[in-house]
DSSP file (Angstrom, degrees, kcal/mol; ACC not computed):
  #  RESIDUE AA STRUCTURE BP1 BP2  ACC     N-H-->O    O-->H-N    N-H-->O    O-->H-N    TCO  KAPPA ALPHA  PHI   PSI    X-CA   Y-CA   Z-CA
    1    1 A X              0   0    0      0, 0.0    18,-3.3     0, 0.0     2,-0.5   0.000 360.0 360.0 360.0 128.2  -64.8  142.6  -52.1
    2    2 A X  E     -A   18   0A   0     16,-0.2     2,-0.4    17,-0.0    16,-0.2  -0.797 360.0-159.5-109.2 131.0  -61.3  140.8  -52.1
    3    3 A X  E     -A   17   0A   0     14,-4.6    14,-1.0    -2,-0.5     2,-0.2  -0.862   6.6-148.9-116.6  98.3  -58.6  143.3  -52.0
    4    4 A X        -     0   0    0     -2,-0.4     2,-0.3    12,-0.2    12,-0.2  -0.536  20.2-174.0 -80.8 106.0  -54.7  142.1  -53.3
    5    5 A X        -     0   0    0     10,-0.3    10,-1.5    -2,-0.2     2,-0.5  -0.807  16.8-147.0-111.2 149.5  -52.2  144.3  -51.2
    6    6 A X  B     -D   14   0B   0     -2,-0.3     2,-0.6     8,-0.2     8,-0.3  -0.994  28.5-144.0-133.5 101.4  -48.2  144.0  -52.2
    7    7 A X    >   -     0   0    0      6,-0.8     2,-0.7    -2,-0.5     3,-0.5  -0.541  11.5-149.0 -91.5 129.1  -46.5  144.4  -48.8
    8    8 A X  T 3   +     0   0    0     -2,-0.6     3,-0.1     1,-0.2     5,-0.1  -0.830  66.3  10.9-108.7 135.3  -43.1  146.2  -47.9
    9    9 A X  T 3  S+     0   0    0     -2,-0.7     2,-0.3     1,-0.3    57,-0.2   0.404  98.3  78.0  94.4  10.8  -40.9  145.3  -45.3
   10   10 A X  S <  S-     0   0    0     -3,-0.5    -1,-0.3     2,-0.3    57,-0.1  -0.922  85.3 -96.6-133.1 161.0  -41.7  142.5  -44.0
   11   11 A X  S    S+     0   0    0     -2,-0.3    21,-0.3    -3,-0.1    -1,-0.1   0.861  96.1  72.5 -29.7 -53.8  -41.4  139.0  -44.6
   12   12 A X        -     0   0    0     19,-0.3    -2,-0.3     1,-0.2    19,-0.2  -0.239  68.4-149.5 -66.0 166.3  -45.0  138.1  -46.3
   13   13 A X        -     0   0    0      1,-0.4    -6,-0.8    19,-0.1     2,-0.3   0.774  63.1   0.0-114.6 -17.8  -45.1  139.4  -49.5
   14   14 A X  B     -D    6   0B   0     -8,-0.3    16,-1.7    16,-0.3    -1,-0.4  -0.964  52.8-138.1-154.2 167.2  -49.0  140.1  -49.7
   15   15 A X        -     0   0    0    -10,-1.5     2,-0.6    -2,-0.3   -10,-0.3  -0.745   8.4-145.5-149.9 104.3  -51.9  140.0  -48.3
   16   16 A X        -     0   0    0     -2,-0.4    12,-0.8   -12,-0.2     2,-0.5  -0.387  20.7-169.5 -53.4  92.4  -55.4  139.0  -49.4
   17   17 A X  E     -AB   3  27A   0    -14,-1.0   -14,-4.6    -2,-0.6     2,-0.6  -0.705  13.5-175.7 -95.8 125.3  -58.2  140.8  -48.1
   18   18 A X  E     -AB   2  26A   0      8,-1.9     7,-3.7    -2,-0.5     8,-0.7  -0.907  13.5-178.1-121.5 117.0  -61.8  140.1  -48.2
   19   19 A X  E     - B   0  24A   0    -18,-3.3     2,-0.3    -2,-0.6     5,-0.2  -0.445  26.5-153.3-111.9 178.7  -64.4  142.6  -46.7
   20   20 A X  E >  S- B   0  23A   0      3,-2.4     3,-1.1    -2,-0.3     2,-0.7  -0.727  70.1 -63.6-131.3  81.3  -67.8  142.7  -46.4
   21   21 A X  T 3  S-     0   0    0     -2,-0.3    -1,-0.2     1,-0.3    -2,-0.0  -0.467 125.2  -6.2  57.8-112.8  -68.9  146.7  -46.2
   22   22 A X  T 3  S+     0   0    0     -2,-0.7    27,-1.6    -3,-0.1    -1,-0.3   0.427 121.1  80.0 -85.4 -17.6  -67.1  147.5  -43.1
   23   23 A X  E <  S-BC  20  48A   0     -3,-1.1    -3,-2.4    25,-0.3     2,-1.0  -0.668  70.5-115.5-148.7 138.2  -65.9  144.5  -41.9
   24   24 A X  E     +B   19   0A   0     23,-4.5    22,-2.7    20,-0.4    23,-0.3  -0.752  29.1 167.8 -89.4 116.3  -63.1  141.8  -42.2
   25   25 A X  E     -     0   0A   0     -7,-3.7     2,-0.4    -2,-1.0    -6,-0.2   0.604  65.4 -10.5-114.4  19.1  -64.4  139.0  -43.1
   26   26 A X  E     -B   18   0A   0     -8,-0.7    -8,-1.9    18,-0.1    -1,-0.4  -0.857  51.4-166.9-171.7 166.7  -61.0  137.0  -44.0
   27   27 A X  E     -B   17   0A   0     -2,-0.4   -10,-0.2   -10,-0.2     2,-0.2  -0.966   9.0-170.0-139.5 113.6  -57.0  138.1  -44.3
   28   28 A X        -     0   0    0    -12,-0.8     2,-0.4    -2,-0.3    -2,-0.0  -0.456  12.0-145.3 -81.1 175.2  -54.4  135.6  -46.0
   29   29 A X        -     0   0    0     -2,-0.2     2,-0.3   -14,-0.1   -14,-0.2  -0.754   4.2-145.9-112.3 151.3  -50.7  136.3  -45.8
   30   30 A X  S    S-     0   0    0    -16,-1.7   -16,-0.3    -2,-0.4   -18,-0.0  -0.547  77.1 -16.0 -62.5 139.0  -48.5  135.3  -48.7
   31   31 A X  S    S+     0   0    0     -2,-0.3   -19,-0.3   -19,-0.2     6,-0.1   0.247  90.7  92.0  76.5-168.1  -45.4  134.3  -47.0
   32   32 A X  S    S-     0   0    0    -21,-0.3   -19,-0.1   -22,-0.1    -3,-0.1   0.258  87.9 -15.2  18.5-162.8  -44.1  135.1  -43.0
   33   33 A X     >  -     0   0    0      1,-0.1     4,-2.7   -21,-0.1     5,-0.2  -0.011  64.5-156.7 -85.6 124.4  -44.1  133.6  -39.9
   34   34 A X  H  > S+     0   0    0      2,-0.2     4,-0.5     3,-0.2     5,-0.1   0.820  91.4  54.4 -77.9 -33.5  -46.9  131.1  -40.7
   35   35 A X  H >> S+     0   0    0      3,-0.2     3,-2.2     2,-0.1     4,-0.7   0.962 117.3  39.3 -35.5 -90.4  -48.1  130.6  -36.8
   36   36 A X  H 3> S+     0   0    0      1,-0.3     4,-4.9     2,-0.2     5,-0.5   0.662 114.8  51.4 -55.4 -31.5  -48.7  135.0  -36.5
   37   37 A X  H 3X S+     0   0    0     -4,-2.7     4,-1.8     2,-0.2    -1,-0.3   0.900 116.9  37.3 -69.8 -12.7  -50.0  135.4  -39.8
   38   38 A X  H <X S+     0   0    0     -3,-2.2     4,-2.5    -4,-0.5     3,-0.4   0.996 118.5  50.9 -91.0 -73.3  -52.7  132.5  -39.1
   39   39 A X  H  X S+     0   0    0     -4,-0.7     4,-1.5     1,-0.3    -1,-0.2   0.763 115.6  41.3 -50.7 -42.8  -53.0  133.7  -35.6
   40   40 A X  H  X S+     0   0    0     -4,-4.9     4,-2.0     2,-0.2    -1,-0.3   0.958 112.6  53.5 -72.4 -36.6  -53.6  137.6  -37.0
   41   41 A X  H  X S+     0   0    0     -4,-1.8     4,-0.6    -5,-0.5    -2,-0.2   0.915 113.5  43.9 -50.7 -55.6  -55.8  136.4  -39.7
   42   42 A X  H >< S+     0   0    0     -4,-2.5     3,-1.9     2,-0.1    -2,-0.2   0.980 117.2  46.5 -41.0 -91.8  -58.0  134.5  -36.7
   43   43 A X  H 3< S+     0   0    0     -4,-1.5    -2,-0.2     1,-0.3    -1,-0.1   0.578 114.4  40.4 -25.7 -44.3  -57.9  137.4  -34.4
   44   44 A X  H >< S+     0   0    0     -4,-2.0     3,-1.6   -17,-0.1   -20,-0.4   0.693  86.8 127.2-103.6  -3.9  -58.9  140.5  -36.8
   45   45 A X  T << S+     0   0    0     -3,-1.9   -20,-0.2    -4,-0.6   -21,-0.1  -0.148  84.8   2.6 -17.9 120.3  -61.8  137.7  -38.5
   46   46 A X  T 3  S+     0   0    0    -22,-2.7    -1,-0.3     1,-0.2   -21,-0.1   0.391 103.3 134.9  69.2   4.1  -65.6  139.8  -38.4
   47   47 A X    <   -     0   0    0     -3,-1.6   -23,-4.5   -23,-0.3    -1,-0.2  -0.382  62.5-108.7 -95.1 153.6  -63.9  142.7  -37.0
   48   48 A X  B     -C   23   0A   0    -25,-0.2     4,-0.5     1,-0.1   -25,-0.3  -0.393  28.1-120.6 -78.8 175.0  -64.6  146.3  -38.4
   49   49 A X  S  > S+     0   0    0    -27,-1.6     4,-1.1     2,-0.2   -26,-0.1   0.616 106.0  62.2 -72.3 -37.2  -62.0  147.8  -40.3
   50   50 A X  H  > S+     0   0    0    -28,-0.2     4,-1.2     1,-0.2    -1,-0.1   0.688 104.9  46.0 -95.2 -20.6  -61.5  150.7  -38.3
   51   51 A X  H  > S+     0   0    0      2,-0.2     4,-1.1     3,-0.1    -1,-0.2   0.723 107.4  57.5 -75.3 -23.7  -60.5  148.7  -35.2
   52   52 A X  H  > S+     0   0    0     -4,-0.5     4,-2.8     2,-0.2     5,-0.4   0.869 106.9  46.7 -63.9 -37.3  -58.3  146.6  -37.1
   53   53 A X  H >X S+     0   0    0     -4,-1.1     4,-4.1     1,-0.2     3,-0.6   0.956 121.0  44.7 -70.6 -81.1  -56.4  149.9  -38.3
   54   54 A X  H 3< S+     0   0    0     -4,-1.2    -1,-0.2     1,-0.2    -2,-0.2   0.565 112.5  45.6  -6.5 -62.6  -56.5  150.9  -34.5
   55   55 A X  H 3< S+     0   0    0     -4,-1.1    -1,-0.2    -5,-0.1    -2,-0.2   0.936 129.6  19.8 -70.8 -77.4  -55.6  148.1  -33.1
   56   56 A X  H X< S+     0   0    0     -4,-2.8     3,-0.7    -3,-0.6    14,-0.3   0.846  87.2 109.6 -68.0 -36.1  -52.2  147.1  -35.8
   57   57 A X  T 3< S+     0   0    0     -4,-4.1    14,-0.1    -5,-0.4    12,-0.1  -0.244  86.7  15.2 -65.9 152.8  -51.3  150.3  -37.3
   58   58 A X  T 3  S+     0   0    0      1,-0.3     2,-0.3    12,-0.2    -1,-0.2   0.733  87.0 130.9  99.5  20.2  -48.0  151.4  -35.9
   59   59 A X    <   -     0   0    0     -3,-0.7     8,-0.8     8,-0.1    11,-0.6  -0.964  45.7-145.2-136.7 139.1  -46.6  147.9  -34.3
   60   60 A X        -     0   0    0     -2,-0.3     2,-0.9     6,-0.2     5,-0.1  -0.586   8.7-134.0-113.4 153.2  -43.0  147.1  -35.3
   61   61 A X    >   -     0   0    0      3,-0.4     3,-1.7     5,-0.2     2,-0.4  -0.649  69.5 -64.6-114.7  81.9  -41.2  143.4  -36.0
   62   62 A X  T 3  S-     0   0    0     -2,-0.9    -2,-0.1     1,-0.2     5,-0.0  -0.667 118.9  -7.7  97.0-139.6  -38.0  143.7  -34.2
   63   63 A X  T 3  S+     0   0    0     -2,-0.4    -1,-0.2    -3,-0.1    -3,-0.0   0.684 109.9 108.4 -68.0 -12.4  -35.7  146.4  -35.7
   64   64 A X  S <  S-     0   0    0     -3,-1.7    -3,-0.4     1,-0.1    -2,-0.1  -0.104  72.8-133.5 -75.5 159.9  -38.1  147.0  -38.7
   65   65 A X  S    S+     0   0    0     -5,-0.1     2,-0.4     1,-0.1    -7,-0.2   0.678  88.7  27.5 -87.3  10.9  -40.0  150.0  -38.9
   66   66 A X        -     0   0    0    -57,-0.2     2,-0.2    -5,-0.1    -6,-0.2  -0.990  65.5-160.8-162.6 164.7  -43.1  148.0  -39.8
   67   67 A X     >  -     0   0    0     -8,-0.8     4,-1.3    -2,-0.4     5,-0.2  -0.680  45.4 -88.7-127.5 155.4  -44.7  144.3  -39.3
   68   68 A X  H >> S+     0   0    0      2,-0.2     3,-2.3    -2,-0.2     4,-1.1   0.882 130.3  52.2 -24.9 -86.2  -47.3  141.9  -40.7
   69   69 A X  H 3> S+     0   0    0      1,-0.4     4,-2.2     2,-0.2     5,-0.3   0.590 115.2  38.9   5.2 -80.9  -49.6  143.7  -38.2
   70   70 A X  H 34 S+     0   0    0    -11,-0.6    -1,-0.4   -14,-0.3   -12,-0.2   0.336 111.7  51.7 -60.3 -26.6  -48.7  147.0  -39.5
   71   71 A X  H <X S+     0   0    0     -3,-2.3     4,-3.6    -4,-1.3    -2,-0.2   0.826 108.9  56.9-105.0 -57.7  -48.5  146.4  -43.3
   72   72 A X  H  X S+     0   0    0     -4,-1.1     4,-1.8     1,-0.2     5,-0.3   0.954 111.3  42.4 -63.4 -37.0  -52.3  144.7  -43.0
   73   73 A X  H  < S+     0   0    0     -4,-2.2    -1,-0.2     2,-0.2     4,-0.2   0.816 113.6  51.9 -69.2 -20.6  -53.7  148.2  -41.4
   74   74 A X  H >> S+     0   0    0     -5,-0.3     4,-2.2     2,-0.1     3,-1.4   0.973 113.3  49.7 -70.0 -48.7  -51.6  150.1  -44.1
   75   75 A X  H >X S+     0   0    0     -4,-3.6     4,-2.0     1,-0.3     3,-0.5   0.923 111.8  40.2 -47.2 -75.3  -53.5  147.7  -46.4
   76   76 A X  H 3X S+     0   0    0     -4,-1.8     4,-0.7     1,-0.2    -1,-0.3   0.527 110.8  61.3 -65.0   0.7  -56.9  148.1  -45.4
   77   77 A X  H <> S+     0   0    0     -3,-1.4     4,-1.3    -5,-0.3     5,-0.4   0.849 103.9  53.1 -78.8 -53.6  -56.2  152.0  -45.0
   78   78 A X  H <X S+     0   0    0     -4,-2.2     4,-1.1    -3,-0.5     5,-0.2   0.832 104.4  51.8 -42.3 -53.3  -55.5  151.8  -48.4
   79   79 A X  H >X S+     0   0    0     -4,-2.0     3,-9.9     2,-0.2     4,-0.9   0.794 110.0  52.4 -58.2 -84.4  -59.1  149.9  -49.4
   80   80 A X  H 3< S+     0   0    0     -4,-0.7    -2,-0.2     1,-0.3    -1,-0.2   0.594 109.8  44.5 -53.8   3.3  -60.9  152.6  -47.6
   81   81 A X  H 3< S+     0   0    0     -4,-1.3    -1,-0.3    -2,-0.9    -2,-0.2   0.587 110.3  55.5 -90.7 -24.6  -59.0  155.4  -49.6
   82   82 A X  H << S-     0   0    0     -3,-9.9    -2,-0.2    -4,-1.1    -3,-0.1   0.981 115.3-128.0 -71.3 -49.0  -59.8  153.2  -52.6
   83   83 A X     <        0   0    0     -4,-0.9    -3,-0.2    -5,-0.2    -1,-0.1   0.516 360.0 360.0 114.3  33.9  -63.8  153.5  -51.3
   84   84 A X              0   0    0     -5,-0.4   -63,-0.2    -6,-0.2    -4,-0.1   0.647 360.0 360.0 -88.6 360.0  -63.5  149.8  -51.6
């Protein structure tokens, strides 16, 4: 199920999620640091959902009070209230 997230506060501007059940099975970024998003996108790849949230939620980019990181675990917090 590919899920279209609209991100605030960060560079990227969205982020494309595709899951499998439980599981990430790919993450795009729209936009930011093109290295970290590639590098989170790699990283969080087959991973359950609920270790991704673990893992990101709650890690900050500088002064901002939220990050790529942090915006994809809001996102996918967000599927699993949707019951996607």
């Amino acid at each position: 199920m590919e899920y279209h997230y609209k991100t605030k506060g960060t560079c990227s501007r969205e982020i494309i999620i595709d899951l499998d059940g439980d599981t990430v099975h790919s993450v795009k970024f729209i936009g930011g640091c093109n290295g970290n998003t590639k590098g989170i996108s790699a990283l969080v790849k087959e991973m359950k959902v609920e270790d991704v949230i673990s893992r990101l939620k709650g890690i900050k980019c500088g002064m901002k009070s939220t990050s790529c990181p942090d915006q994809l675990a809001t996102a996918l917090q967000a599927c699993k209230a949707e019951g996607k």
